[in-house]
C-alpha positions in Angstrom: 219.4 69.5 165.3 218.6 71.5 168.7 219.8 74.9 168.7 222.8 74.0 171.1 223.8 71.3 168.3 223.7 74.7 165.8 225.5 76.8 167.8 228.3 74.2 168.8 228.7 73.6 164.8 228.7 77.0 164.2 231.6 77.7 166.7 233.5 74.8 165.5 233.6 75.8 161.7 234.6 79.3 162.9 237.7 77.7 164.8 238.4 75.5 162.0 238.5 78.1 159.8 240.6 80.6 161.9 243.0 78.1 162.3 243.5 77.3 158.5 243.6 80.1 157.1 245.9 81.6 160.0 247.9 78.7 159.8 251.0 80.8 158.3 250.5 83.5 160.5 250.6 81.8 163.9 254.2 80.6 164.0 257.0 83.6 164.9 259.8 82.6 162.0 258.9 82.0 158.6 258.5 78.2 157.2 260.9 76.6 155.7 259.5 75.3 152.8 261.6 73.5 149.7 262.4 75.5 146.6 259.9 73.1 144.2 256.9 73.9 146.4 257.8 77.4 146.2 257.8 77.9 142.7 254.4 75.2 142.5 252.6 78.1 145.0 253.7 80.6 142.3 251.0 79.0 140.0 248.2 78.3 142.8 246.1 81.8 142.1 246.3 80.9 138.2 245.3 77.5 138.5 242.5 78.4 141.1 241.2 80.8 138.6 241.3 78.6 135.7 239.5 76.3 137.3 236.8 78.8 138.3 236.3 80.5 135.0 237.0 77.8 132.3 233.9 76.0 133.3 231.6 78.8 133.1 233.0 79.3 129.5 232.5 76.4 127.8 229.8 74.9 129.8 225.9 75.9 130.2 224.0 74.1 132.6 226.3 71.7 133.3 226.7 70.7 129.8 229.5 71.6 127.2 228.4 74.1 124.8 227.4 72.1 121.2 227.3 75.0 119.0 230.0 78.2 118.3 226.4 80.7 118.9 227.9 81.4 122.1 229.2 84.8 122.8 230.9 84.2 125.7 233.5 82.0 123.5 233.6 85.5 121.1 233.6 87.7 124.5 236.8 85.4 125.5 238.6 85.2 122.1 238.2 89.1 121.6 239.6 89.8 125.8 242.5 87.4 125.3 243.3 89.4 121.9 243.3 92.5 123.3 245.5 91.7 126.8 248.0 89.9 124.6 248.1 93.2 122.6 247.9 96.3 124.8 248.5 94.0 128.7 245.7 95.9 130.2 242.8 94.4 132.2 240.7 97.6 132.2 240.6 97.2 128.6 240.4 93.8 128.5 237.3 93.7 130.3 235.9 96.7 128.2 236.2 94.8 124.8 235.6 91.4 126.6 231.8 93.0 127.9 231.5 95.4 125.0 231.6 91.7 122.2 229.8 90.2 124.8 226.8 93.0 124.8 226.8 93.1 121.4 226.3 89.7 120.8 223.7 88.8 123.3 221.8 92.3 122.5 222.4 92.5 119.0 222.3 89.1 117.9 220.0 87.3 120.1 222.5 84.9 121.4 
């Protein structure tokens, strides 16, 4: 590619993306949208992270774990406990890391 090529792709990713993700911002009234994809967008963060974090759980390079000597399973187990218990993510993330150190420091895994 010459470097006008570059610069002409550059520009129109930027505008692409401008205009998506401005999309909602751009018209003066709000959009009507129907009551079922209302409550669907209620679960879009949830899903988007689930889809991000699950795989880094129970895979390792791009295979699924084949053993329970895996402290991020532990590390998981111990977080979800403990948010289910107290609701806090500071904490959750404290015993979540703290199993998680342990484990990989004190156990080799």
């Amino acid at each position: 590619m010459s470097t006008w090529e570059t610069v002409l792709a550059i520009l129109g990713m930027g505008l692409i993306t401008l205009l998506t993700r401005a999309f909602f911002l751009i018209p003066q009234q709000e959009l009507p949208l129907p009551d079922w994809l209302k409550d669907g967008l209620r679960y879009a963060p949830l899903a988007a992270l689930a889809a991000v974090i699950v795989p880094e759980i129970v895979m390792s390079n791009g295979q699924l774990i084949s053993t329970w000597k895996d402290a991020r399973l532990y590390a998981t187990a111990v977080g979800t406990a403990y948010f289910l218990w107290r609701g806090g993510i500071l904490g959750t993330i404290i015993s979540g890391t703290a199993v998680m150190l342990a484990l990989r420091i004190g156990l080799g895994w």
